[in-house]
C-alpha positions in Angstrom: 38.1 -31.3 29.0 36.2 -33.5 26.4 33.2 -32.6 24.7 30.5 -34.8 22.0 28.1 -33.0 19.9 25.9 -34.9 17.8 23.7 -33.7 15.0 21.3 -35.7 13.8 18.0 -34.8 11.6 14.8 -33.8 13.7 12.7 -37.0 14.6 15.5 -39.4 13.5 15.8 -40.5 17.2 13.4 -42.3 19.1 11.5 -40.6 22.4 13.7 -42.9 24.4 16.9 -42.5 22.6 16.8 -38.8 22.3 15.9 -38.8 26.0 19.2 -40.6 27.0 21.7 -40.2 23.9 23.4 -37.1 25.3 24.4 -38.8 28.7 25.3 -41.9 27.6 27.8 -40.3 24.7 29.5 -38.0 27.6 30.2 -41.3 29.4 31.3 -43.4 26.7 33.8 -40.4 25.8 35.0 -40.2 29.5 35.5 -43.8 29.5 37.6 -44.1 26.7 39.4 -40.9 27.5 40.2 -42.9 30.7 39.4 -40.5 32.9 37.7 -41.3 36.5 34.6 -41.6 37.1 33.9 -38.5 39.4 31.5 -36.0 39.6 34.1 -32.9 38.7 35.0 -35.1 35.4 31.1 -35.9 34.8 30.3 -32.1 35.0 33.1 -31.7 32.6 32.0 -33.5 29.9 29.9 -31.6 27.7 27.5 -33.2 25.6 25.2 -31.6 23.2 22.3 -32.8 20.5 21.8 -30.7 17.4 18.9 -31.4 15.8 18.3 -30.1 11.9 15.3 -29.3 10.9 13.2 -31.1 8.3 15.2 -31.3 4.8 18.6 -29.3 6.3 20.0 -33.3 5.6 20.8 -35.4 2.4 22.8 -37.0 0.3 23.1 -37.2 -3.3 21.6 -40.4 -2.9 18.7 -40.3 -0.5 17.1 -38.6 2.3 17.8 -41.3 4.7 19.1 -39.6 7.6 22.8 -39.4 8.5 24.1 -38.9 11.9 27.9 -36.7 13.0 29.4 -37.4 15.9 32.2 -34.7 16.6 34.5 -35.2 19.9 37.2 -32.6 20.9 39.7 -33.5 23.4 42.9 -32.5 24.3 46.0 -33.6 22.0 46.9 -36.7 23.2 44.2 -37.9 25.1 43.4 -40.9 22.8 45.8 -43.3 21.3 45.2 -44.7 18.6 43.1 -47.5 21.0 41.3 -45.4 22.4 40.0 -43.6 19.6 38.8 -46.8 17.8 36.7 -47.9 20.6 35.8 -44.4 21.1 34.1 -44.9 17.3 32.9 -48.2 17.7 31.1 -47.3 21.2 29.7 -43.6 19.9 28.6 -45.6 16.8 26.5 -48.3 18.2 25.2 -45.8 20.9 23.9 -43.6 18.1 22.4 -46.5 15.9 20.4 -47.6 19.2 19.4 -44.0 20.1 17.9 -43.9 16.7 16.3 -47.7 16.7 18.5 -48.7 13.7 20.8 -52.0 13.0 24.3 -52.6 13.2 23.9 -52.9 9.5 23.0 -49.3 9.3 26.6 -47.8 11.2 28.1 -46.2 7.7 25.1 -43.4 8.7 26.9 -42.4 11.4 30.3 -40.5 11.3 32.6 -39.7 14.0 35.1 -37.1 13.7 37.8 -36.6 16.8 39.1 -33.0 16.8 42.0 -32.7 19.2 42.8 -29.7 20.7 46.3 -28.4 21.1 47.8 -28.2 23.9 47.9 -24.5 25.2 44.8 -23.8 23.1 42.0 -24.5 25.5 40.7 -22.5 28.6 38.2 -22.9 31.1 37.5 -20.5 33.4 39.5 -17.8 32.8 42.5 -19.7 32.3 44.6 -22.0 30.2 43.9 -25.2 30.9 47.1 -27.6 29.8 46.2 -31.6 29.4 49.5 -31.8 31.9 47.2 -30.9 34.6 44.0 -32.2 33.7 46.0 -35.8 34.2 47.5 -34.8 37.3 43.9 -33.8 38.4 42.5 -37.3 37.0 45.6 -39.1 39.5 44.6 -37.0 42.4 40.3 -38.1 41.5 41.4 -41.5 40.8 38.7 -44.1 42.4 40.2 -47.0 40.8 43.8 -47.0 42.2 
């Protein structure tokens, strides 16, 4: 199952951005994961916000702040397609959560961790990305 966790610097996000960021990320992952758009595979994609406190952020540079986007999915979820527009799409939804430019998107870093196959379990058991597509056949609303 897919999951987005982005950590951004405390206050770097704006009341309506913060308020929204998390929701929006899970569906941009699910859409370019391609899976359907049910409410099992909603509840399954887990999105989180960690936010550093003041000064935990910086770069040799400056103190602007930086944003990480990190996705996990299973191993061979994304070609190499779907992981690009899965960057572009978490990028520009992080640079509008925060009120910044286009101009601004080398602040933001996605990283796309993909989980082995066999390696990943949900309750109580293995779950294999074999089954999570039969699953997303058999949830289907667009065929």
């Amino acid at each position: 199952m897919p999951m987005i966790r982005l950590t951004a610097p405390t206050g770097s996000l704006t009341e309506a951005g913060r308020e929204k960021v998390q929701r929006e990320l899970a569906a941009v992952l699910l859409r370019w994961e391609g899976a359907p758009d049910t409410a099992f595979f909603r509840a399954q994609a887990w999105s989180y916000l960690v936010e550093l406190p003041e000064g935990a952020q910086t770069t040799a540079e400056d103190d602007a702040p930086r944003f990480l986007v990190e996705v996990t999915v299973p191993q061979g979820a994304l070609s190499e397609r779907r992981r690009a527009g899965l960057v572009e799409d978490a990028t520009g939804t992080v640079l509008e959560a925060a009120g910044l430019p286009a101009t601004e998107a080398p602040r933001v870093w996605v990283l796309v961790h993909e989980q082995p196959d066999g390696t990943w379990g949900a309750g109580g058991s293995v779950v294999r990305f074999a089954d999570l597509v039969a699953l997303a056949k058999g949830q289907r609303t667009d065929a």
